[in-house]
C-alpha positions as a LaTeX table, in Angstrom:
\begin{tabular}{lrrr}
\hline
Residue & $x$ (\AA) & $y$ (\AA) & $z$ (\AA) \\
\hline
Unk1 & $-4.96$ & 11.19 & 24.61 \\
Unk2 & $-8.04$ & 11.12 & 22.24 \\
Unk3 & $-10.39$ & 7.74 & 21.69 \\
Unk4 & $-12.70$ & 7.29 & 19.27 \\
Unk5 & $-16.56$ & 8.13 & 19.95 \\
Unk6 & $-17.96$ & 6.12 & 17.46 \\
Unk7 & $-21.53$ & 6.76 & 16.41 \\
Unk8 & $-22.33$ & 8.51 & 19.41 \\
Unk9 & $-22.35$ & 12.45 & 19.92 \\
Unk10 & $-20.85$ & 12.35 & 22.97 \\
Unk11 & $-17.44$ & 10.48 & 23.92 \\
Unk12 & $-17.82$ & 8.54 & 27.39 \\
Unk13 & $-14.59$ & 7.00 & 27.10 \\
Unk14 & $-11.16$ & 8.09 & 28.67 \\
Unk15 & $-7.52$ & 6.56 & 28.49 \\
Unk16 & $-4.68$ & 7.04 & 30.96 \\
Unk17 & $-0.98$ & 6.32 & 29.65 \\
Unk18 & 1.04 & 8.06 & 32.59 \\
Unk19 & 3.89 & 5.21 & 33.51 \\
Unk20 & 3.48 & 3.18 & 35.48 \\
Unk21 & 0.16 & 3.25 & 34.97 \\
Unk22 & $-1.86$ & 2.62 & 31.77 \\
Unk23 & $-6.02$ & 2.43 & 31.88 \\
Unk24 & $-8.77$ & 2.59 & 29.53 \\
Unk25 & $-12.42$ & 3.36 & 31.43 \\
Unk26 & $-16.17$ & 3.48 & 29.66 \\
Unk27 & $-18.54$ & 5.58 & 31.10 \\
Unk28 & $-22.20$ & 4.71 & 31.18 \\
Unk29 & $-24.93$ & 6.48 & 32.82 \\
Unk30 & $-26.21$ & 9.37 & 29.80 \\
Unk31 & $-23.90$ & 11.82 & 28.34 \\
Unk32 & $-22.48$ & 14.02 & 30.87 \\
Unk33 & $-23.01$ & 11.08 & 33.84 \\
Unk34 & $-20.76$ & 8.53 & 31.67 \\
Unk35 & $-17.79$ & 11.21 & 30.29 \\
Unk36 & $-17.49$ & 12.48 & 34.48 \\
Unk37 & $-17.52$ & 8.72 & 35.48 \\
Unk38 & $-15.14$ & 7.61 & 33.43 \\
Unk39 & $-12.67$ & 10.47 & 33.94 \\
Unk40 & $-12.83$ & 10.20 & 37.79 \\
Unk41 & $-11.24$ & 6.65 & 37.25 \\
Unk42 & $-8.42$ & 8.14 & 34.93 \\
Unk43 & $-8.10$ & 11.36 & 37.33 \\
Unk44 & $-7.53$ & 8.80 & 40.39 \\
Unk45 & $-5.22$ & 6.40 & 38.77 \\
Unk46 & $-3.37$ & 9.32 & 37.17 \\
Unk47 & $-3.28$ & 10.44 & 40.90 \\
Unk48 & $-1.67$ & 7.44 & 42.20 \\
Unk49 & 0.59 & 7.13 & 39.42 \\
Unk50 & 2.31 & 10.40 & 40.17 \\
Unk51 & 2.98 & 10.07 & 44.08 \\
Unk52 & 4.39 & 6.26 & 43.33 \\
Unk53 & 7.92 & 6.46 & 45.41 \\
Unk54 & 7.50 & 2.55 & 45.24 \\
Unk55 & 6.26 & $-0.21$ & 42.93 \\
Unk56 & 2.24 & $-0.25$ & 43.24 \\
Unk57 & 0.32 & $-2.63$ & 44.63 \\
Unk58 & $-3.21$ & $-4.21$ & 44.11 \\
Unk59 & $-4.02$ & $-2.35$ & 47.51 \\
Unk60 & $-3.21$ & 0.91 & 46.35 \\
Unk61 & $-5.29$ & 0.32 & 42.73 \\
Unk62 & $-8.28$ & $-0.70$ & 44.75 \\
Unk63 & $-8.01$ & 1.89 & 47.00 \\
Unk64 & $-7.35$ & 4.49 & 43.94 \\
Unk65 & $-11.13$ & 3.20 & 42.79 \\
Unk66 & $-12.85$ & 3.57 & 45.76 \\
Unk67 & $-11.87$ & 6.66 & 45.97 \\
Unk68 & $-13.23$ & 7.59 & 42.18 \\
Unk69 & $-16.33$ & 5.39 & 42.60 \\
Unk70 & $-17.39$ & 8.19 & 45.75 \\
Unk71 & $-16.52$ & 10.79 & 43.79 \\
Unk72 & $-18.63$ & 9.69 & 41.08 \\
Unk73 & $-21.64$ & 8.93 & 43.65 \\
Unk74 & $-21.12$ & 12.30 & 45.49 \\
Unk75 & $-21.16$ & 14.37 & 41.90 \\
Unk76 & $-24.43$ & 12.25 & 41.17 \\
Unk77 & $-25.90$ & 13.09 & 44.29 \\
Unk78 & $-25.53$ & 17.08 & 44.21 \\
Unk79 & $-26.40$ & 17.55 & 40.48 \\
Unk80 & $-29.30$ & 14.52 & 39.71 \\
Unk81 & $-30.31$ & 13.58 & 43.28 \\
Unk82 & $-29.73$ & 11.06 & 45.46 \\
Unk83 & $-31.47$ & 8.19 & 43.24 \\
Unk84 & $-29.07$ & 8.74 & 39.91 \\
Unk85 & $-26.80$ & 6.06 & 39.16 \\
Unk86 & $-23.58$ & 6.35 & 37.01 \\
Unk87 & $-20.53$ & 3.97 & 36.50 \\
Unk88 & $-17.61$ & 3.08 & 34.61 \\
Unk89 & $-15.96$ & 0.47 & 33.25 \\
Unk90 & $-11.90$ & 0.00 & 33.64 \\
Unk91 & $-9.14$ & $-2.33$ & 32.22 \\
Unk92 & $-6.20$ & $-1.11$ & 32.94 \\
Unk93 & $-1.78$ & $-2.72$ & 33.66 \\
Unk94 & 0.40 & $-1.31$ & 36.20 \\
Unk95 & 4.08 & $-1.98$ & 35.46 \\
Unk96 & 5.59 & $-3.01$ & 39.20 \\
Unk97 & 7.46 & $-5.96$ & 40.15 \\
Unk98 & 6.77 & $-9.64$ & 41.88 \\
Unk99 & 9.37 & $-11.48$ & 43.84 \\
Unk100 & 12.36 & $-8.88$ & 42.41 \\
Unk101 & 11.25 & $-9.22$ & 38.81 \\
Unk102 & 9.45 & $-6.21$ & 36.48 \\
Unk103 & 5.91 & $-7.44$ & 35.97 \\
Unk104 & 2.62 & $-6.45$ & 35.11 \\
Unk105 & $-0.28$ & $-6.19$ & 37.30 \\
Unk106 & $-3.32$ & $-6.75$ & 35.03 \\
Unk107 & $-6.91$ & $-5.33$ & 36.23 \\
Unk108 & $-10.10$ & $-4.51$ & 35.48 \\
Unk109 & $-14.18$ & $-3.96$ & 36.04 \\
Unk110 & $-16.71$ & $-4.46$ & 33.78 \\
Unk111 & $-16.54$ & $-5.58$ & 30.34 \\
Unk112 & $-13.48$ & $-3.60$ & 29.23 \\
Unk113 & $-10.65$ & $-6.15$ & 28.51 \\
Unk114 & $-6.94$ & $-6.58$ & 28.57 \\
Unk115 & $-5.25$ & $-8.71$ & 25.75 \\
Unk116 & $-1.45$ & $-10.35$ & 25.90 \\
Unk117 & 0.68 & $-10.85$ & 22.50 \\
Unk118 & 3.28 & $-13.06$ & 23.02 \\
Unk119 & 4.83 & $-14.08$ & 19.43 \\
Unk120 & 1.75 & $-15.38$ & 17.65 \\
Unk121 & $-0.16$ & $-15.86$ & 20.63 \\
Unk122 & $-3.23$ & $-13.37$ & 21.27 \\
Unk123 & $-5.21$ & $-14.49$ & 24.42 \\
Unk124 & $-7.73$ & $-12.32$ & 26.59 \\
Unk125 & $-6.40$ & $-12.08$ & 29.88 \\
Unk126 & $-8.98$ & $-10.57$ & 31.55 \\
Unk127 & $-12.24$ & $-11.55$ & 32.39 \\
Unk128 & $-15.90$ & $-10.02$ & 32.25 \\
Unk129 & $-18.05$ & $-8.92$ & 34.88 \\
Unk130 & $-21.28$ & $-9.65$ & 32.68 \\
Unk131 & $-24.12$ & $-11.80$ & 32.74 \\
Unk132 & $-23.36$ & $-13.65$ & 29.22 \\
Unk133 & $-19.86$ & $-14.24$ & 30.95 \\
Unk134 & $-21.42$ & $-15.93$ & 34.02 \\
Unk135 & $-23.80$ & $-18.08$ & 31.74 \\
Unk136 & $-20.72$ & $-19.12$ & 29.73 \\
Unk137 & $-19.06$ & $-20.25$ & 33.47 \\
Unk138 & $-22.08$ & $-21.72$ & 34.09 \\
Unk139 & $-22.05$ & $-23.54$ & 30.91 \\
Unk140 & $-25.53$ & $-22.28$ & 29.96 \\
Unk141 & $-24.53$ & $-20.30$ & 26.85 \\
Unk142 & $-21.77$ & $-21.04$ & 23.81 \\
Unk143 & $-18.91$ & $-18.51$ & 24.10 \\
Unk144 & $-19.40$ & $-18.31$ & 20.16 \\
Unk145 & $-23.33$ & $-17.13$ & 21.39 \\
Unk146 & $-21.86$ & $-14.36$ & 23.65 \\
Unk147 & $-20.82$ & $-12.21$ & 21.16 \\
Unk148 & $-24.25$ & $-11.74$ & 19.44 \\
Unk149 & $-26.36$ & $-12.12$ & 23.01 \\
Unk150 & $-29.27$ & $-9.95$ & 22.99 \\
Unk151 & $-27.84$ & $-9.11$ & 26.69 \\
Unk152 & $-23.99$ & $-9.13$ & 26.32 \\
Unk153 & $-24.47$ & $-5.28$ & 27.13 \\
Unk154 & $-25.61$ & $-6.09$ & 31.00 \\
Unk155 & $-22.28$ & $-5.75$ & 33.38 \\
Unk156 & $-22.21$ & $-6.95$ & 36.78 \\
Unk157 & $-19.64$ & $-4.84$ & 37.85 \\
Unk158 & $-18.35$ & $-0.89$ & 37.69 \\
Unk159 & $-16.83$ & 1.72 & 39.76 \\
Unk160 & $-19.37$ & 4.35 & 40.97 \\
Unk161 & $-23.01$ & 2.04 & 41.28 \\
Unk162 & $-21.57$ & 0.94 & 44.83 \\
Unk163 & $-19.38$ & 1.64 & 47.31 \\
Unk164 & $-16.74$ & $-1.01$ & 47.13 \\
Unk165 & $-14.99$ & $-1.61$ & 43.93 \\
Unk166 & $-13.77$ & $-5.22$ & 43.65 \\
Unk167 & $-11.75$ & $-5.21$ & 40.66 \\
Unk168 & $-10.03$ & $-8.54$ & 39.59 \\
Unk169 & $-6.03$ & $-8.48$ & 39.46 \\
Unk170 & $-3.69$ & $-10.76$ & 37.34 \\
Unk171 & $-0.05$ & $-11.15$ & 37.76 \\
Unk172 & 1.79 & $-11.35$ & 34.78 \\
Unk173 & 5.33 & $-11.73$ & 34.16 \\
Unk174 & 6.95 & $-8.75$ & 32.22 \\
Unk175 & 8.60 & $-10.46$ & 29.34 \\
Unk176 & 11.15 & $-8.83$ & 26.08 \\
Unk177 & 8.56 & $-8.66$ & 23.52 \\
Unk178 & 5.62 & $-8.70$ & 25.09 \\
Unk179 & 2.84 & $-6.40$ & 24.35 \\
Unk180 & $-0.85$ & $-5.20$ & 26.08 \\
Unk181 & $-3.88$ & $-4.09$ & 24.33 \\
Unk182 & $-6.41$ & $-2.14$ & 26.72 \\
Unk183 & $-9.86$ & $-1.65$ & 24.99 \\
Unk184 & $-13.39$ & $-0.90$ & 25.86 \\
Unk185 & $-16.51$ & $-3.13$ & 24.52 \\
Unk186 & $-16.56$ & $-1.11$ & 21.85 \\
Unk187 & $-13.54$ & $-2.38$ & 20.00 \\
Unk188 & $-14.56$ & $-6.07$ & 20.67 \\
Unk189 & $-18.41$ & $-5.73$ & 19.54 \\
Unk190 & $-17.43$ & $-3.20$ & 16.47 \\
Unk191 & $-14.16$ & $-5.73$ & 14.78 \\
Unk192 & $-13.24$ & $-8.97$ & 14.63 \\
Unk193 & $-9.17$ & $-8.37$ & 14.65 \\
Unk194 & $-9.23$ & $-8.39$ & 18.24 \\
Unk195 & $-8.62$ & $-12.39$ & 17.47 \\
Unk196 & $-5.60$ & $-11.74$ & 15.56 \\
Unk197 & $-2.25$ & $-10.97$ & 16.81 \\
Unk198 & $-1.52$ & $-8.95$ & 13.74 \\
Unk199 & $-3.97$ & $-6.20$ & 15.10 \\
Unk200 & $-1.06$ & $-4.98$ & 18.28 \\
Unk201 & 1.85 & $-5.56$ & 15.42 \\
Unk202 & 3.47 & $-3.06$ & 13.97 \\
Unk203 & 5.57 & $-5.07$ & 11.48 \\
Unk204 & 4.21 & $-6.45$ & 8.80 \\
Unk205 & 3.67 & $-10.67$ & 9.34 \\
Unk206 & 4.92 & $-12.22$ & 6.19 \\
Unk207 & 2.57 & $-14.63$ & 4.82 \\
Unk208 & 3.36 & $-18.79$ & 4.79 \\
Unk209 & 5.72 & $-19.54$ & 2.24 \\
Unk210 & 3.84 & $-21.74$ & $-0.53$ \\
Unk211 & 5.31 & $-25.32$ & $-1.64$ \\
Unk212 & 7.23 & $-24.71$ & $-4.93$ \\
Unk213 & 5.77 & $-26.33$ & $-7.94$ \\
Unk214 & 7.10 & $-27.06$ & $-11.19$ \\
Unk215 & 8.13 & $-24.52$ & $-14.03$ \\
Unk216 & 5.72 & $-23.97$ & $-16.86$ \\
Unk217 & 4.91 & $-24.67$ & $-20.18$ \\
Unk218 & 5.56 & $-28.72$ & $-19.98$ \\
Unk219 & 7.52 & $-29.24$ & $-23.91$ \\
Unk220 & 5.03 & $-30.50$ & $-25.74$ \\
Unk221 & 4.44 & $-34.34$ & $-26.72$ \\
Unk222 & 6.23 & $-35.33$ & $-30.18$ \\
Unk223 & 5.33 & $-37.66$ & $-33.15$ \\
Unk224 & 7.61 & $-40.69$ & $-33.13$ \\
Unk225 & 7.86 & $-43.07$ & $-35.89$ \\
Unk226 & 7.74 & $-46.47$ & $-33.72$ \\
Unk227 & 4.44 & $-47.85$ & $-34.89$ \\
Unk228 & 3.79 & $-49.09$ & $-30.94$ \\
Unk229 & 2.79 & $-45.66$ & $-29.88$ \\
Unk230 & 1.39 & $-42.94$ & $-31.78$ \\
Unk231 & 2.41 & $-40.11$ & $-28.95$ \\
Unk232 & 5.29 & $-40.45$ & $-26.46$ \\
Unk233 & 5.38 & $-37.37$ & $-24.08$ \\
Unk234 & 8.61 & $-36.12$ & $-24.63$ \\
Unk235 & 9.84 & $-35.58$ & $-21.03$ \\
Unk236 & 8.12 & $-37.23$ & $-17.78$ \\
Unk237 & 6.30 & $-35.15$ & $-15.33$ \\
Unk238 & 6.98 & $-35.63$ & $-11.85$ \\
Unk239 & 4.02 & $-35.93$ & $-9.67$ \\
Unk240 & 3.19 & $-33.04$ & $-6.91$ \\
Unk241 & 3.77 & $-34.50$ & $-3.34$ \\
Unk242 & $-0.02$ & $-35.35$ & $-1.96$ \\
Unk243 & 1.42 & $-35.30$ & 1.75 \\
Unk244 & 3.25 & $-32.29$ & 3.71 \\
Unk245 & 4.80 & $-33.03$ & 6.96 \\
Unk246 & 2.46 & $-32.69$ & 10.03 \\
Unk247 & 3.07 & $-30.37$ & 12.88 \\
Unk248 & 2.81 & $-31.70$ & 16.58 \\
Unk249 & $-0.28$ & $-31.81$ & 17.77 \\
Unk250 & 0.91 & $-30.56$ & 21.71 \\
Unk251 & 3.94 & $-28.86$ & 23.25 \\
Unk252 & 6.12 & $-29.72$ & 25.35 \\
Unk253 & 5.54 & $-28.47$ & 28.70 \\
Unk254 & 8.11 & $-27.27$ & 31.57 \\
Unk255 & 8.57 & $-28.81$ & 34.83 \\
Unk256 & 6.02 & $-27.73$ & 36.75 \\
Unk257 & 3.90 & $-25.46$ & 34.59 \\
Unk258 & 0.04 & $-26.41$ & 35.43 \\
Unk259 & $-1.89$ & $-27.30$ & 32.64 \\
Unk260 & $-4.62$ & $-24.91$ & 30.42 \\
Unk261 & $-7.42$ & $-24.68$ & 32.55 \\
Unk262 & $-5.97$ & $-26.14$ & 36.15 \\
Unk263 & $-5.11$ & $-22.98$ & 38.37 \\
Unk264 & $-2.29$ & $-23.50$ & 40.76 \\
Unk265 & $-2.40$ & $-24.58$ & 44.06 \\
Unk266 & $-4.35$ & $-22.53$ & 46.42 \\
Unk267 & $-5.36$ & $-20.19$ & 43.04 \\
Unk268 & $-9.50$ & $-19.96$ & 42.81 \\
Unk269 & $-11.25$ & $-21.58$ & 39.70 \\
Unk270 & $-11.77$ & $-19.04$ & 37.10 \\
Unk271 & $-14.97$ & $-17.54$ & 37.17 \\
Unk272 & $-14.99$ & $-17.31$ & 41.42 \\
Unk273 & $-14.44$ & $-14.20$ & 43.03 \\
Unk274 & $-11.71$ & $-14.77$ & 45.66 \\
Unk275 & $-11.29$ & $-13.51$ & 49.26 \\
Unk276 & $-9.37$ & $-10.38$ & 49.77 \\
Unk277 & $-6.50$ & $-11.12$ & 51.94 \\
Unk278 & $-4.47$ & $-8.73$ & 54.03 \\
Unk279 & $-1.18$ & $-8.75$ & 52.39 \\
Unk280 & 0.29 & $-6.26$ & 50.18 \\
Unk281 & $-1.24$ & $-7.65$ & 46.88 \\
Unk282 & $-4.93$ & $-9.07$ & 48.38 \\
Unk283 & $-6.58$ & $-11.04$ & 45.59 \\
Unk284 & $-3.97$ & $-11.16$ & 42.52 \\
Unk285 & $-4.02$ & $-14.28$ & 40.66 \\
Unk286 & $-2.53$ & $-16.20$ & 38.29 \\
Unk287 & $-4.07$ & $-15.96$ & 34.86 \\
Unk288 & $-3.86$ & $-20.17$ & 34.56 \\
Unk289 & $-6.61$ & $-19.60$ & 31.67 \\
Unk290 & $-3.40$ & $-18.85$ & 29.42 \\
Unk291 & $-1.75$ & $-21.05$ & 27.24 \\
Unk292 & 1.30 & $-19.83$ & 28.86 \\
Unk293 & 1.30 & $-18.04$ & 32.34 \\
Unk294 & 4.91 & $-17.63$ & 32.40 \\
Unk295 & 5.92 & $-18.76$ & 35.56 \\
\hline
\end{tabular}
């Protein structure tokens, strides 16, 4: 699989499509430090994606990134010394199952992202690890602001600058239709389709149909002879409608289904980092920043 290097020489960027695991990682650190960084995290999920007798966990991704973040410090050690930091960026799905249903277990560290299409509905699903993303929590910077930021390019998270990896996990349901787009910063700070769900659709979107209007040339005005008028149009216009019907303004919502912004009960806030537990799936959440979870 081949990405795009952009205006730099060197590509630091690797992608992973090996079912039932799919992962984009950025590498950062110089030339040589980002492309190794970045393919330790594909070589390690690619690993765990082959020996998968069973659906995967959150457990086994986290541990799968540990694993690649001391590889990457041990490679750093032995050929720049013991000071030389290198990282990398992931945003990967894994395609398992929750409660006996196919699912998709969204992840990711750093600034890479994961997007969900669902119909016309293109939402970000994951979220930074980066200071402009923490001042827009904080409410201390527009999210509009972000995207220009003089610092949008400081993460606060990677695999490789420390021992533990804490990637964020998001349980999504796996619906007919559905479809993922994994991408590095580079795709979000270089377009601005990334908004648009036309951008992950392969079939062409037709556009909105136009109101009809009336056919053309009117027949032109005649003489009469009454001596009341001079001109009498010879047919009467009809006026354009000034009014179109208004669409609803919220939608319905099911029994149960939290509203945008309100995580479920016992779910953390967006923008906290919750506790790892001990079961088999420590720290997957509920993306409740979506218009529609699916649950």
């Amino acid at each position: 699989m081949a990405t795009d290097a952009g205006h730099r020489s060197v590509n630091e960027d690797a992608a992973l499509a090996h079912p039932p695991v799919f992962a984009v990682a950025d590498g950062m650190g110089g030339h040589a430090r980002g492309d190794m960084a970045s393919r330790c995290a594909v070589d390690a999920l690619r690993e765990v994606a082959r020996r998968a007798a069973a659906p995967l966990t959150a457990a086994d991704v986290t541990a799968a990134l540990t694993r690649a973040a001391e590889q990457i410090q041990a490679t750093m050690a032995t050929e720049a010394g013991a000071d030389a930091v290198a990282g990398t960026t992931v945003a990967g799905a894994v395609r398992t199952e929750h409660g006996g249903e196919p699912a998709w277990l969204v992840l990711n560290v750093g600034d890479s992202r994961v997007y969900r299409l669902r119909g016309t509905t293109f939402e970000q699903v994951s979220v930074d690890h980066s200071l402009v993303q923490e001042m827009v929590d904080a409410g201390t910077l527009d999210p509009a602001a972000a995207r220009t930021h003089p610092r949008r390019n400081i993460i606060t998270r990677a695999v490789g600058t420390d021992r533990e990896v804490e990637p964020d996990f998001f349980m999504l349901p796996a619906h007919p239709g559905d479809r993922l787009l994994l991408c590095t910063d580079g795709l979000v700070g270089s377009s601005r389709t990334t908004r648009s769900p036309a951008c992950c659709s392969r079939r062409r979107i037709p556009p909105r149909r136009r109101q009809p209007w009336w056919p053309a040339p009117w027949p032109p005005a005649r003489r009469t002879t009454s001596p009341s008028s001079s001109w009498t149009p010879a047919t009467t216009r009809p006026t354009r409608p000034t009014t179109r019907p208004t669409r609803p303004t919220t939608r319905p919502t099911r029994p149960g289904t939290p509203r945008r912004g309100t995580p479920p009960s016992g779910t953390p806030a967006s923008g906290t980092t919750p506790r790892r537990g001990t079961d088999a799936c420590p720290a997957v959440r509920r993306p409740a920043h979506l218009a529609d979870p699916g649950w």
